[in-house]
N, C-alpha and C positions, 0 to 999 in steps of 0.2 A: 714190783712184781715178785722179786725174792721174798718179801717179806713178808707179803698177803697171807701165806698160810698161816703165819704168827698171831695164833691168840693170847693176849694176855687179860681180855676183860671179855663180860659178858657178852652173848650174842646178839647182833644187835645196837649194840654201841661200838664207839668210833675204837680201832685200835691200831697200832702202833705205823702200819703203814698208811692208812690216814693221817695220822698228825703229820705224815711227813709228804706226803702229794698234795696237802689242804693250803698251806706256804705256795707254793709249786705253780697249784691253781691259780691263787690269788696275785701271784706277781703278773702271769699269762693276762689273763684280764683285768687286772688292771693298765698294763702296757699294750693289749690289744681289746680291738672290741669287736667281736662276732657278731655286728648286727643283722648281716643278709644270711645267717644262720638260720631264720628266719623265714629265709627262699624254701626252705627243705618241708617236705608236707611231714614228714617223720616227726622234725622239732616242732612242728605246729600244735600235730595233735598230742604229742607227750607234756609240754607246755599247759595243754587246755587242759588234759590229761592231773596235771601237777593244780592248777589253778583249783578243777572239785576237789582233790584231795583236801586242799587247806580249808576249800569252803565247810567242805562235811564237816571236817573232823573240828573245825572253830568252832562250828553252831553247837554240835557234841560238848564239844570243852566249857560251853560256856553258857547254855541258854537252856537245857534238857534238862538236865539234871540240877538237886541243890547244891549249891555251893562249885568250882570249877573242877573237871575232871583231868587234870595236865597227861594225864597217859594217851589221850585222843593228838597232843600232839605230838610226840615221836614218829608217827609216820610219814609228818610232812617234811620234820630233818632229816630222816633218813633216803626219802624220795628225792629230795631236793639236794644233797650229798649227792646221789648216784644219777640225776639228770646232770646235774653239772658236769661231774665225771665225765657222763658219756662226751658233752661239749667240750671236752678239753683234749681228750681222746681223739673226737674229729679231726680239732685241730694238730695233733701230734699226730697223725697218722698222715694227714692230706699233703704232706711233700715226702712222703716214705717211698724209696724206691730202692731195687733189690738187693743194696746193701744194709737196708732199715732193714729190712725182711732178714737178715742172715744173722745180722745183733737178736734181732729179735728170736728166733728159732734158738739161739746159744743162751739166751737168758731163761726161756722155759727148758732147755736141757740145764742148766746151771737150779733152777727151780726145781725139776721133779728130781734130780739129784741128792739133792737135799731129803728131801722126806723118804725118796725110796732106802737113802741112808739110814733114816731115824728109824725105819721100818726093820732094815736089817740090825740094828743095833739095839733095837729094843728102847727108843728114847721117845720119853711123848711127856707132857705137863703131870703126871703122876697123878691125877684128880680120883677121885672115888667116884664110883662110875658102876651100872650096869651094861655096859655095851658087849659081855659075854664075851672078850678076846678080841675083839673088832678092832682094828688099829684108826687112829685119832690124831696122833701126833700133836701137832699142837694147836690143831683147831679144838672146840667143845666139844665135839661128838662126831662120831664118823663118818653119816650124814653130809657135813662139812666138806670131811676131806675128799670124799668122794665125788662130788656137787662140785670143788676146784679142779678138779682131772679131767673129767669130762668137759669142762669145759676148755680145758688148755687143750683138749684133745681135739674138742673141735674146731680151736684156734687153730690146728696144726692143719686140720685137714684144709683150713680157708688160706691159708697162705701157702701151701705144698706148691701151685706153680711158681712161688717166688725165690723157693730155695732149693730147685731143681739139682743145681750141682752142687748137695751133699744130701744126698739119700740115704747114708746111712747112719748120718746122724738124726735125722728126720724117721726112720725105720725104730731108733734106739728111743726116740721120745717118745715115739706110741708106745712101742716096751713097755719103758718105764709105766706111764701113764695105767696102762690095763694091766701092769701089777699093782700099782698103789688103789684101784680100782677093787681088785680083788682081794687085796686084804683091809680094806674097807667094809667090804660083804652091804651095800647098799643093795638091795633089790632090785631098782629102776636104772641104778647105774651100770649093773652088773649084764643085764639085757642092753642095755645101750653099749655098753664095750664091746657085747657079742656082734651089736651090729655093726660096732664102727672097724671089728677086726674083718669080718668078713668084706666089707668098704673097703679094707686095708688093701686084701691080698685078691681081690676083681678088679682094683683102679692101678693101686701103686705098687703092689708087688710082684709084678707080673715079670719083670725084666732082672734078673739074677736072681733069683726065688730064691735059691738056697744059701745064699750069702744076709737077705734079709729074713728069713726063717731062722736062721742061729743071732741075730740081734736081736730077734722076737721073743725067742724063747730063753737067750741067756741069763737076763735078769731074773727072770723067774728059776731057772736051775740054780742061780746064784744064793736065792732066798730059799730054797729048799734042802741046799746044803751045809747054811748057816743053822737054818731055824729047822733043821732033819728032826729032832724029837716032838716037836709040834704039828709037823705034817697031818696025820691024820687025825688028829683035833680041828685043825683048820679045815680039812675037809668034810669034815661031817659038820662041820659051823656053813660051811659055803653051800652044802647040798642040802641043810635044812633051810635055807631061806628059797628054795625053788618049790619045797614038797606042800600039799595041797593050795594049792593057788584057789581054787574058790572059797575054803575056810579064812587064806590070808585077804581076799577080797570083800567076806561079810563082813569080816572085824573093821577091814579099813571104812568102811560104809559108814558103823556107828564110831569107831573109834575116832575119825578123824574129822569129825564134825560132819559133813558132809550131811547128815539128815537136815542140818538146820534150815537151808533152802526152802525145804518144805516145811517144815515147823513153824518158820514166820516168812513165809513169802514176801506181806508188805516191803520188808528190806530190801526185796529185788527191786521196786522201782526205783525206791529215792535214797539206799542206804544205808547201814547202821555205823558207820563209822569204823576205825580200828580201833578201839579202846573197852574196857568193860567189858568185857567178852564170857564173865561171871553172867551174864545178864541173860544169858542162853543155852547155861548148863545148869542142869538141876543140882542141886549140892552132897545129893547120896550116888552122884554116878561124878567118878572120874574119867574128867577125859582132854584131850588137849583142849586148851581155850582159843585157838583160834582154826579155821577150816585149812586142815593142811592139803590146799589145791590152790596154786596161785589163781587161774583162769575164775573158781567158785570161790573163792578168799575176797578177788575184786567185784565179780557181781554180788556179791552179799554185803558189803562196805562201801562201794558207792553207786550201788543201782546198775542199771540197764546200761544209763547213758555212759555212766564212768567206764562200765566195759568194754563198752563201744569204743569210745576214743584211744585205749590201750589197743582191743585189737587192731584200729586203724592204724598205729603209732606201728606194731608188731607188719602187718602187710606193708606197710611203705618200706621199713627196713631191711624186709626180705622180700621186695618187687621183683629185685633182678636176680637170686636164686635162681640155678638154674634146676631142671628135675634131679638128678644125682647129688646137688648140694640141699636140696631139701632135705636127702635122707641123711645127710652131717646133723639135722638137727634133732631127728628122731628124737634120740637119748637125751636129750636137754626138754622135750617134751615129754617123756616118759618119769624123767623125776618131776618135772612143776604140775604132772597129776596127783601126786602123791604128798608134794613140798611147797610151800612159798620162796621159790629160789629167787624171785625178782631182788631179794634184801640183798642179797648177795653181788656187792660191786661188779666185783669180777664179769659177772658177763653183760654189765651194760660195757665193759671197754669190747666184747663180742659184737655187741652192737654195733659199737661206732666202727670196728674192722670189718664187719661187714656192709654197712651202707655208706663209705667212705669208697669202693668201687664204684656206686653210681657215676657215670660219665659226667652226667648233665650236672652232679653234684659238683664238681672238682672246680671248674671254674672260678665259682662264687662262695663257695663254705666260710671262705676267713678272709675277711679285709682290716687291716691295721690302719 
């Protein structure tokens, strides 16, 4: 988890904290075997989930076009990468009790530590880049970093019963988090931190307010006493990503693919794969080549039915949510309108830490 925000290679492909959880993985099942893994409706339909993916994207690679398309298959390594993940995550997770909870809380403070560092210090992969000041650090784009925060954040909020007695270390990691959020300047994330602050201070900060209101706001006084000549650069960088929201909403329309839906329907029943994605843009408009919405990225890639099975896979996992932890996920729904965050590891192990509370689940997840 230290390591996750370390990019060294492209988006998209395996990097450095992969090559070293891949070993990890591999020892795990090989020495056990999760078959009644199996029992769970969640791994069923993500599984059947996983199975169209390969089918589309084979027939794609190899039967449609002349000669074979190998880009149609990357997104069965990378789905198949982050399903496993999540299964292994279950299993690391299903004998966690509240002292796993407390490593765990000191490993994402020991994490946003890090970058909130790199932030104050000005340290990030040096890449030539238009991200207009937006901090990056060592993911590809800010995007990124922002897209890991939020979700540590909402890790934080699904484990807060478990690390009851240190709240102020729990206090210091949303800090952290909704600073690195903010100099990020994501759009989706930045409304999602609003809500998870406001989440903060109706749930968890109601008992010493003013003791958790100076860890709230230290880090952030701490960056603006560092980085004082930048302040209001940064602020006029933060308050332009808020001004006309239905200008930044026509653009997202054509900009981010999103017309294609209608453009070629057919694809919604049976398909178009993830690959080739040239095949849907005219060549005098640029624009991203792939539908930056994960929920409309998977109905236009494997039809109806493939969406179907995702959303089932998504309800099973968040069954037992309760109403106020639904609203932990807002912000994680509010970037994958806008994003493909499924690629992103990171929060299938969200996954597995949340449907690993299931009751009925614990029993039977992992048998050796």
């Amino acid at each position: 988890m230290l390591l996750k925000p370390f990019y060294f290679f492209d988006s998209g492909s395996p990097q450095i904290s992969d090559f070293i959880v891949l070993p990890a993985m591999a020892l795990y099942f090989i020495k056990n075997r999760p078959l009644s893994l199996i029992k769970e409706k969640a791994v069923r339909y993500i599984l059947a989930f996983l199975g169209l993916v390969c089918f589309v994207n084979i027939i794609y690679a190899t039967l449609v076009f002349e000669g074979y398309q190998w880009t149609f298959l990357k997104p069965i390594f990378y789905y198949s990468y982050n399903i496993v993940l999540f299964f292994f995550f279950l299993s690391l997770f299903k004998p966690f009790v509240k002292k796993d909870y407390v490593i765990l809380l000191w490993v994402f403070f020991g994490s946003l530590l890090i970058q909130y560092a790199m932030i104050l210090l000005d340290i990030d992969k040096g890449v030539v880049n238009n991200f207009q000041g937006r901090d990056y650090n060592f993911f590809n784009n800010p995007n990124q970093l922002s897209y890991y925060s939020i979700v540590v954040l909402t890790m934080l909020f699904f484990i807060r019963k478990h690390v009851l007695d240190l709240p102020y270390l729990f206090s210091l990691c949303v800090s952290l988090s909704l600073v690195i959020i903010l100099c990020a300047t994501s759009f989706p994330t930045l409304v999602g931190g609003v809500i998870l602050l406001l989440l903060y201070f109706l749930i968890i900060a109601k008992q010493h307010f003013l003791k958790h209101l100076f860890l709230l706001v230290f880090p952030l006084l701490l960056l603006v006493l560092v980085k004082k000549e930048d302040v209001s650069r940064e602020y006029e960088r933060i308050t332009a990503r808020f001004e006309n929201p239905e200008k930044r909403m026509n653009a997202t329309y054509a900009d981010r693919g999103y017309d294609r839906l209608f453009e070629f329907p057919e694809y919604v029943l049976y398909g178009a794969g993830e690959g080739m994605n040239e095949r849907f843009v005219p060549q005098d408009i640029k624009r991203p080549q792939e539908i930056h919405n994960l929920f409309g990225n998977i109905l236009f890639s494997y039809g109806i039915f493939g969406c179907v099975l995702f959303l089932m896979f998504l309800y099973h996992v968040f069954s037992t949510v309760s109403k106020v932890e639904l609203l932990y996920l807002v912000p994680l729904l509010l970037y994958n309108m806008v994003h493909n965050g499924v690629r992103f590891s990171f929060v299938w192990v969200l996954f597995a830490l949340i449907l690993i509370r299931k009751k009925k689940s614990i029993d039977y997840l992992i048998t050796k």
